[in-house]
Short mmCIF file of the C-alpha atoms (twelve columns), coordinates in Angstrom:
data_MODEL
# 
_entry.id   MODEL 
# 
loop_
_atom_site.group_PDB 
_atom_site.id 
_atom_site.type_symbol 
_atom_site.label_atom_id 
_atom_site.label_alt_id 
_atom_site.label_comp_id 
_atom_site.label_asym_id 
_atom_site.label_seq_id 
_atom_site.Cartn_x 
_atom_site.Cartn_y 
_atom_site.Cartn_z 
_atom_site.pdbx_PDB_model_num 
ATOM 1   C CA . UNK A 1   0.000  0.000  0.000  1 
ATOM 2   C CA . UNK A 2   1.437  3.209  -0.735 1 
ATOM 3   C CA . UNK A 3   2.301  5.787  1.874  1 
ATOM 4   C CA . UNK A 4   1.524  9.516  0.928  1 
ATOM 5   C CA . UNK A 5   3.073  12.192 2.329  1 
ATOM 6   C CA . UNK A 6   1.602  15.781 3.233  1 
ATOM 7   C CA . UNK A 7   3.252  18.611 4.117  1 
ATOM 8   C CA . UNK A 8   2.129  21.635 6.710  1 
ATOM 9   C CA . UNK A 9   2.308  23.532 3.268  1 
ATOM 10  C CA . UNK A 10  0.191  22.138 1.182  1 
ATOM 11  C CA . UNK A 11  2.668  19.713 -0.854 1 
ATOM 12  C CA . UNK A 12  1.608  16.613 -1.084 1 
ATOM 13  C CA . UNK A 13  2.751  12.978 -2.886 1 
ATOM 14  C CA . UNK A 14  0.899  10.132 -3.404 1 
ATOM 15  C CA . UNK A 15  3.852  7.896  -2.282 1 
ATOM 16  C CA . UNK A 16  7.635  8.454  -0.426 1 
ATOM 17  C CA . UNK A 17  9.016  7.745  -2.965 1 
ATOM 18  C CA . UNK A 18  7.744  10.330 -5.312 1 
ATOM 19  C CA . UNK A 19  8.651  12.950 -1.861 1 
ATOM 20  C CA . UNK A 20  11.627 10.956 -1.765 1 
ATOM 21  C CA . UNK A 21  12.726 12.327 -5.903 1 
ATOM 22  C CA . UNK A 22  11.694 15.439 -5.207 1 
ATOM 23  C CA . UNK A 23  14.099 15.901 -2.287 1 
ATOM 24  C CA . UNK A 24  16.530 14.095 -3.938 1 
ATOM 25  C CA . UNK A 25  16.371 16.249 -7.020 1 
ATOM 26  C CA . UNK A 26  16.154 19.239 -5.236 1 
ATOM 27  C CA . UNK A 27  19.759 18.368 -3.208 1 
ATOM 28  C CA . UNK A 28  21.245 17.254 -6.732 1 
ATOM 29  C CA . UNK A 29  20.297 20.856 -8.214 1 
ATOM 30  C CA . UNK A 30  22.358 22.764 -5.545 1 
ATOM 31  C CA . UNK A 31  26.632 22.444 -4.979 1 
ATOM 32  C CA . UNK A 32  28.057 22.093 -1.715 1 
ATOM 33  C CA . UNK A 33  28.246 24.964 0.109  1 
ATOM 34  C CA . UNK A 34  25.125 26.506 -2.054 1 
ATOM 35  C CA . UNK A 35  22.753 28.594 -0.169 1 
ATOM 36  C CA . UNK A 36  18.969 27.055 -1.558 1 
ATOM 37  C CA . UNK A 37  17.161 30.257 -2.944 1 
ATOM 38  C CA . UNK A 38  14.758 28.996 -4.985 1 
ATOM 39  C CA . UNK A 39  11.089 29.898 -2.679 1 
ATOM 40  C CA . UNK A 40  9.627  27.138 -3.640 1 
ATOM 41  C CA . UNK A 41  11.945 24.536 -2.240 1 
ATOM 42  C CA . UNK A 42  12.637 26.835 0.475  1 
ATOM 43  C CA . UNK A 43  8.779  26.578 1.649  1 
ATOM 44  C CA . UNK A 44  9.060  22.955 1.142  1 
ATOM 45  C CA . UNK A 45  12.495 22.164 3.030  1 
ATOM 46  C CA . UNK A 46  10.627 24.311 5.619  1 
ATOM 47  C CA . UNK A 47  7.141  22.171 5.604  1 
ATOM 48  C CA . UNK A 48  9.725  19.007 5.781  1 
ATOM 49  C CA . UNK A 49  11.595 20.424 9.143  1 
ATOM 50  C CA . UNK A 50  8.194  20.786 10.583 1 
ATOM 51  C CA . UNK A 51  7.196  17.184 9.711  1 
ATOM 52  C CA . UNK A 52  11.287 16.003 10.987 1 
ATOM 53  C CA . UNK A 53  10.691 18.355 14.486 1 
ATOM 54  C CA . UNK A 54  7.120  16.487 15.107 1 
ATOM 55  C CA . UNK A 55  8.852  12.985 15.207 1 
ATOM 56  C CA . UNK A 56  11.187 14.233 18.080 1 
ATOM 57  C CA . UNK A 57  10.124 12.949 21.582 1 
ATOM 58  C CA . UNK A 58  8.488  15.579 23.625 1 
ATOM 59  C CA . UNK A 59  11.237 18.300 24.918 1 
ATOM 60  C CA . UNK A 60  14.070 17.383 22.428 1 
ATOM 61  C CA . UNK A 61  15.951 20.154 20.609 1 
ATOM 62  C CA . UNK A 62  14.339 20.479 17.481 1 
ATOM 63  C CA . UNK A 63  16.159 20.903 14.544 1 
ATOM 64  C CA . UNK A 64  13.920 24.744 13.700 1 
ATOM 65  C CA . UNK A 65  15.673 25.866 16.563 1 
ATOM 66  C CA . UNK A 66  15.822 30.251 17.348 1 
ATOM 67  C CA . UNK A 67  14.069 30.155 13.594 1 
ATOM 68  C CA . UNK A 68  15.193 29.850 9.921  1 
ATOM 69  C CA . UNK A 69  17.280 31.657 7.885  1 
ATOM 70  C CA . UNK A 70  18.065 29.880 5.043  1 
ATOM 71  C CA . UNK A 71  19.108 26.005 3.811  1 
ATOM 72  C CA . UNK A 72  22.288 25.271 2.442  1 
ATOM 73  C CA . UNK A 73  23.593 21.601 0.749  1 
ATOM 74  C CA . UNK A 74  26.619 20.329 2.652  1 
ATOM 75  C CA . UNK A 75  28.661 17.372 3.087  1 
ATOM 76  C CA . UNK A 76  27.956 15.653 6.196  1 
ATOM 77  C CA . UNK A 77  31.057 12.835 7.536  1 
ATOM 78  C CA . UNK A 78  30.211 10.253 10.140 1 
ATOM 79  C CA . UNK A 79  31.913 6.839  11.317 1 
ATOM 80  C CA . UNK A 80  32.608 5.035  8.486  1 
ATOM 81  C CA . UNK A 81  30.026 7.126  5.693  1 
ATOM 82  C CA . UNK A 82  30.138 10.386 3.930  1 
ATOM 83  C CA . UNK A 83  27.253 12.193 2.048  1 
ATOM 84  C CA . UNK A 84  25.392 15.246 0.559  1 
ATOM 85  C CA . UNK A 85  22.619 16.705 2.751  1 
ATOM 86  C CA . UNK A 86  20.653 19.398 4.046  1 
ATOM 87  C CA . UNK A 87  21.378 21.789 6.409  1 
ATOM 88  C CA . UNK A 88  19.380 24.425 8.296  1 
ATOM 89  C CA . UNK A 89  20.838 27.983 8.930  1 
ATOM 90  C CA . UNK A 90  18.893 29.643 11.683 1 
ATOM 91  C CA . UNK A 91  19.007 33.484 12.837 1 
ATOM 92  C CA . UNK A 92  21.033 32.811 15.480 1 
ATOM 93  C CA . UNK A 93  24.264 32.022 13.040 1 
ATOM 94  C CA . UNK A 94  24.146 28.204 14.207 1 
ATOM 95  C CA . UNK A 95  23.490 25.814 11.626 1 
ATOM 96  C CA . UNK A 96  22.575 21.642 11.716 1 
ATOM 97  C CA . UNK A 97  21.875 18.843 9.316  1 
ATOM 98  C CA . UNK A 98  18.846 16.971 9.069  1 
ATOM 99  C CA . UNK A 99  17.971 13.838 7.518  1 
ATOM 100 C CA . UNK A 100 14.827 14.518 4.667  1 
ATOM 101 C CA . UNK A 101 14.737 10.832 4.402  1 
ATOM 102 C CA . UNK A 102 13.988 10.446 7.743  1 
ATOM 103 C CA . UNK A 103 11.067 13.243 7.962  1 
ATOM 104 C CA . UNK A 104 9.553  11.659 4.250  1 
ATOM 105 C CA . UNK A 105 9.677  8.088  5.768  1 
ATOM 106 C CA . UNK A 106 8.753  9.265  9.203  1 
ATOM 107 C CA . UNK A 107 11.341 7.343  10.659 1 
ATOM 108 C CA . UNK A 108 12.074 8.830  14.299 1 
ATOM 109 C CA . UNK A 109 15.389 10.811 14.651 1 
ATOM 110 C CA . UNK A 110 18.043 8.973  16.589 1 
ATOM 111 C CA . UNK A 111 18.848 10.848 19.860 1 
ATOM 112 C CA . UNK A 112 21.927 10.948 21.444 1 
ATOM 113 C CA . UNK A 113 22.564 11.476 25.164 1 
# 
């Protein structure tokens, strides 16, 4: 059965994995480093924080934090992987990354202690 996803603007998909392309896409438009300016997939990487920030359990940071300012693509580096992803630039000059596979799929954010 296929999963839709709707987001607190409006967007909607009848499956993940046609919000899944569209995310994708979007990341594989910008280079690392770019600031995303385009107002369209600002609103939408916006809607999709929302949707990441609900999964939290209750009284976690969320990842909206003092507000937005502005997305960027980066390269994020873990244990063992490397990738291209999202990251949120709020007022406050702080910035984080954030999974938009995780807030399509609606899989909850691992929390670290």
């Amino acid at each position: 059965m296929a999963k839709p996803v709707q987001l607190p603007n409006g967007r909607q998909w009848r499956t993940q994995t046609e919000a899944l392309r569209h995310f994708k896409e979007m990341l594989g438009r910008h280079g690392r480093g770019d600031r995303v300016s385009d107002a369209q997939d600002h609103a939408d990487l916006v809607a999709l924080l929302q949707r990441y920030d609900a999964l939290l359990p209750l009284g976690a940071e969320t990842k909206c934090g003092s507000g937005i300012s502005h997305f960027s693509k980066e390269l994020n580096v873990g244990e063992g992987w490397v990738s291209d992803g999202f990251h949120v630039h709020h007022v406050d000059g702080t910035s984080i990354d954030f999974s938009y596979i995780d807030a399509v799929t609606g899989k909850a954010p691992q929390t670290h202690g």
